[in-house]
N, C-alpha and C positions, 0 to 999 in steps of 0.2 A: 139945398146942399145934400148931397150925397157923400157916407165915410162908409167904407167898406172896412171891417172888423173881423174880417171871415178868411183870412188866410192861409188858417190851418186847412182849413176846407178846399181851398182852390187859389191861385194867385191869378192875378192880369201879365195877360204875357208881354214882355220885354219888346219894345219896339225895334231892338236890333236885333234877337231874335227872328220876329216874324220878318225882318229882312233876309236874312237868314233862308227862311223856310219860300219866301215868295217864286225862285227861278221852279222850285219842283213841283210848283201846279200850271205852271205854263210854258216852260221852254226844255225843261229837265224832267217830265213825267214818263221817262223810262220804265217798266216794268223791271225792277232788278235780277230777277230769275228769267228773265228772257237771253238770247245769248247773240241777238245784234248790240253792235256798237252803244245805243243810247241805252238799253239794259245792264252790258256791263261798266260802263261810267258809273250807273250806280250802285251796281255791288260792290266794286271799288272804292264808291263813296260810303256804302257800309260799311265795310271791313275798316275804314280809317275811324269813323265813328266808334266805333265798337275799340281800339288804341284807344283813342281821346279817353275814350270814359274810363277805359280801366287805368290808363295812368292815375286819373284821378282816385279811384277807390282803390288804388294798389291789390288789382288783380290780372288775372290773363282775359283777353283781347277774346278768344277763345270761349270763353267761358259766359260769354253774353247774348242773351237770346232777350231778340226786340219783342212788346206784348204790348197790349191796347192800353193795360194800365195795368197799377201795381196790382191790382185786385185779382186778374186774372194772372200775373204772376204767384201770388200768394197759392192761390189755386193751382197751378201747376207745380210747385214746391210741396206742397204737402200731401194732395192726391198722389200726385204723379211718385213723387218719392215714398211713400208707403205701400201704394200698389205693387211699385217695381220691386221691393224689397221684403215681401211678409215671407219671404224664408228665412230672414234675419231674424224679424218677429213681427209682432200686429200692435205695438204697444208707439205712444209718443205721448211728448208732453208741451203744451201751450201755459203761457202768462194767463194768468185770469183776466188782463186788461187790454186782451187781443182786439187788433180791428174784427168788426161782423163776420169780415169775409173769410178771415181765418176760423175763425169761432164755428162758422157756418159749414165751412168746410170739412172741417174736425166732426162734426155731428154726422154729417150727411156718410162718412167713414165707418159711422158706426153699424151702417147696416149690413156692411160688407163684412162685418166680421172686426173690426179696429177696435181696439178700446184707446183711450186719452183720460188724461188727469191733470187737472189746474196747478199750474205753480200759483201759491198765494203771494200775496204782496203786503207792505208795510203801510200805514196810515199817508205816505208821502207817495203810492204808488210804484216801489222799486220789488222786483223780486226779493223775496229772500233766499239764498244761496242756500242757506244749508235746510231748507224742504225742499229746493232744487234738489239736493244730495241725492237725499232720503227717497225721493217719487220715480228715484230713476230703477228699474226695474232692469233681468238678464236680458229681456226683450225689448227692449225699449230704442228704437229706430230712430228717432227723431226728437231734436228741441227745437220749440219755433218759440222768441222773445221779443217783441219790436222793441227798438235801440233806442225812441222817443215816442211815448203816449201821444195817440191825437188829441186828446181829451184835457187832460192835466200836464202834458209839458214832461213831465217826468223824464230822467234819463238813466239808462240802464247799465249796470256795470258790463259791458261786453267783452273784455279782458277775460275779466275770473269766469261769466258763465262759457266763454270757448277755451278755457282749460278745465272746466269741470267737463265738458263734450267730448272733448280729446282724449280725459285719462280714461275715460267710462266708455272709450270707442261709438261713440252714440253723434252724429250729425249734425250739424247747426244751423238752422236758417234765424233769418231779422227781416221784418221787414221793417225797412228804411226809409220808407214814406217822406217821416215827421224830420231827419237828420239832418239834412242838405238845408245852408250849410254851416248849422250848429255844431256840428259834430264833424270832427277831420277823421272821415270813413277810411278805415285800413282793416280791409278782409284780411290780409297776411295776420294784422295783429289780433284782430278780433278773434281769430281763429274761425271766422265762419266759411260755411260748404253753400248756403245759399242765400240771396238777399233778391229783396224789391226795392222796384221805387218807381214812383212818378210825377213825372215832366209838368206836371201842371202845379204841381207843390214847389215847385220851386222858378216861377216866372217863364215856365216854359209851354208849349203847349196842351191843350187837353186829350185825353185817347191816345197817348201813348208813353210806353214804360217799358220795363226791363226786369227780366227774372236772370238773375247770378249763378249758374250751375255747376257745380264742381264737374269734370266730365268724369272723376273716376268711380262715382256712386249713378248706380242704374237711375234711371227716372222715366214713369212711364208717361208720354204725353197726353193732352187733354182735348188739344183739336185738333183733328190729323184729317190729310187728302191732300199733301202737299209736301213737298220733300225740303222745304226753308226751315233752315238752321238746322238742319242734321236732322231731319224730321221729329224734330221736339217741337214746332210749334209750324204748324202748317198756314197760307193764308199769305195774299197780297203785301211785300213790305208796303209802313206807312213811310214817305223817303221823306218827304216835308215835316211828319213830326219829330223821325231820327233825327235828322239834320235842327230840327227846333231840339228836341232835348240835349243833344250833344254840345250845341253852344250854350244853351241856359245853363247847363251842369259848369260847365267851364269859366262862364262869367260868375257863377254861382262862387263858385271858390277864389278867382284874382280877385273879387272884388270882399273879400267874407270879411275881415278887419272893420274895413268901413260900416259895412250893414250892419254886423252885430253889435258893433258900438249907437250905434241910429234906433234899434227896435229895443236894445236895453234902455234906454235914456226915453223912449217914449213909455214904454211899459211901466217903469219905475215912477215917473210922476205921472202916471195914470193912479195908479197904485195911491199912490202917496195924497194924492187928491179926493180919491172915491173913498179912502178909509178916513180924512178929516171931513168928511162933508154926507156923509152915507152910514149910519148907524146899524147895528144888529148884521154886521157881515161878516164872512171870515173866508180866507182864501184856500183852498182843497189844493194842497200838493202842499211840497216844500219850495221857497221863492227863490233857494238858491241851489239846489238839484234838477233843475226844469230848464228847457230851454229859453234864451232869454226875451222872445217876442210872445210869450204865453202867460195870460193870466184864466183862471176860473174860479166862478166865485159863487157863494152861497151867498143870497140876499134872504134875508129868513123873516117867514110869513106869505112869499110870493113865490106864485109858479113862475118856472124860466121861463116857460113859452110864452106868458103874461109879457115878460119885459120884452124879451125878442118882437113879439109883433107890434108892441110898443113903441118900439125905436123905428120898428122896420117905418112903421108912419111916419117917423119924423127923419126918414133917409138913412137910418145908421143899421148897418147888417152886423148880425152878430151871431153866435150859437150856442146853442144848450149842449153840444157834444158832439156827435159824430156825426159830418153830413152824409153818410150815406145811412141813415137812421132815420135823417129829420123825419120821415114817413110815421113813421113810428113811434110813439111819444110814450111807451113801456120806460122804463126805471131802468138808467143807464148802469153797464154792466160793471163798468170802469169805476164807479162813485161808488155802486154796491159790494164791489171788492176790498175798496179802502175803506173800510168799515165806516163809511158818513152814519150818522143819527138816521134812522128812517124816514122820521118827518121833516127833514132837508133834502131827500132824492132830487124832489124835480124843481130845487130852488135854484138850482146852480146856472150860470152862462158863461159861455167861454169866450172872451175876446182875444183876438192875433191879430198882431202888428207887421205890418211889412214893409215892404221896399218904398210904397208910393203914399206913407201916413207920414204925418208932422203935427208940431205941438200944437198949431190952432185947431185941429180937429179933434186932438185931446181935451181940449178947455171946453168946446162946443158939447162934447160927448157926454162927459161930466156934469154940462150942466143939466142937459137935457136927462142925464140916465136918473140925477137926485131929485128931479120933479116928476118923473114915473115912478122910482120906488115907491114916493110920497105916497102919491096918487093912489099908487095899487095895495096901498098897504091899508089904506079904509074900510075897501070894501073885501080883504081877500079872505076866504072862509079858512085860510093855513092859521092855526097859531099854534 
């Protein structure tokens, strides 16, 4: 048996979906920047893609530039936007609980001259608003907050931090990865100038995503030799993964009712199982500010990665944090912000529930995970 626990990480794509995506690698592989007939069928089929989506996060159609994934969105969001604008100033500010690639990004800014400062966060993983206040400087260009934690589920007040961006003239981006679709995304409301996201988080394809650009704030591109999208992101459209993400986003939402009552109802007695049957644990976040397919959890005395490869033997895929980290098995940044005890860093695992999980693989998971604790808690040199 094989139960896939790793959602937040990546989902299996929708099989109407990939019907969806199936005509544009064999009868529809028009180049959309070409300017015969089967090219422009499908810039036309972009341009509707690009409607679709913004109906949905209640923005302009306009304002969507297709990218391989959220990451290299992120990437162009806050390179691109700091670049363009260091006559305004060199200053911005990131959540302490940033994906890598924002984090990454931010650093690699600092040799060009950029300074940043962490917004800190609360034992539950939320910013707090008023060192938001405080950290915002006369120079200071940019806010970059993700709207849901990969990590811990967390969800972020996005109202008040784009009225705190707005009175202070200062810019907003989210990436919105982890939101879809926990969250009924409305840039109007949020008040944000830029967002990511990607298709593969939400049962649609991998390799491709979306960066949100206000058009009326400069932004300097990051891959250029192509004149696609207003020369902000140069490069072949993907038309099979637009057309996959644009229906997943869409099914994503008719169907969210359903879903989020299905992954809270497995999560909750998941929960409710592993804490009667599994001793010495505690949950990292708060259970009801989090999205509700999210648990992670300190198992205390055992490394995470103990249990992860644990399970992975016995079919069950799970994470310690961020899979674009898994390389990496440094002390996650997210856990070290919420001020965890030290000697529980690398006890934590994260499991995410999705569309294609049900209650016998929760009973199987259970049983299987209280007989690895056991097990690992013998010989583990943690205490």
């Amino acid at each position: 048996m094989q139960i896939y626990l790793d959602n937040a990480a990546t989902t299996k794509i929708d099989k109407r979906v990939l019907k969806k995506m199936m005509p544009y690698f064999d009868t529809k592989y028009g180049n959309a920047s070409s300017i015969h007939f089967m090219g422009q069928e499908n810039d036309i089929k972009i341009n509707q893609c690009k409607k679709d989506i913004a109906k949905i996060l209640h923005g302009q159609a306009d304002n969507i530039i297709f990218t391989s994934t959220a990451t290299e969105a992120n990437n162009l969001i806050i390179k691109g936007v700091m670049r363009a604008n260091s006559d305004k100033g060199k200053h911005f500010l990131i959540s302490a609980i940033e994906h890598p690639c924002v984090l990454a990004s931010a650093r690699e800014l600092l040799d060009e001259g950029f300074r940043f400062d962490y917004i800190p966060v609360d034992k539950n993983g939320v910013v707090l608003l008023e060192e938001l206040k405080k950290k915002i400087k006369p120079d200071t260009v940019l806010i970059s907050v993700m709207a849901v934690n990969n990590e811990v589920g967390s969800i972020q007040p996005m109202e008040e931090i784009g009225k705190i961006a707005r009175s202070k003239g200062v810019y907003f981006h989210t990436d919105a990865v982890q939101a879809v679709p926990y969250l009924k995304i409305n840039i109007k409301k949020w008040g944000v100038d830029f967002l990511s996201l990607s298709a593969h988080k939400f049962y649609g394809p991998q390799g491709v995503g979306l960066a949100y650009v206000n058009k009326d704030v400069k932004i300097r591109p990051i891959i250029v030799g192509g004149g696609q999208e207003n020369g902000l992101r140069a490069g072949t459209y993907n038309m099979a993964g637009i057309v996959g993400m644009t229906e997943a986003l869409k099914l994503a939402y008719a169907e969210r009712s359903e879903y989020l009552k299905k992954v809270k109802e497995l999560r909750d007695y998941f929960w409710k199982e592993v804490a009667k049957k599994i001793k010495n644990i505690r949950l990292n976040g708060d259970l009801k500010n989090r999205v509700p397919n999210n648990l992670n959890i300190m198992f205390e005395g055992i490394e995470g990665e103990a249990i992860l490869i644990d399970l992975s033997v016995s079919g069950i895929y799970v994470s310690t944090g961020s899979a674009c980290s898994a390389q990496n098995l440094k002390v996650s940044s997210v856990i070290t912000a919420m001020g965890i005890d030290k000697k529980y860093m690398n006890s934590n695992v994260r499991f995410s529930w999705g569309r294609y999980n049900n209650k016998k693989e929760v009973d199987y998971v259970v049983a299987k995970l209280a007989k690895t604790v056991e097990r690992l808690r013998k010989f583990s040199p943690i205490r």
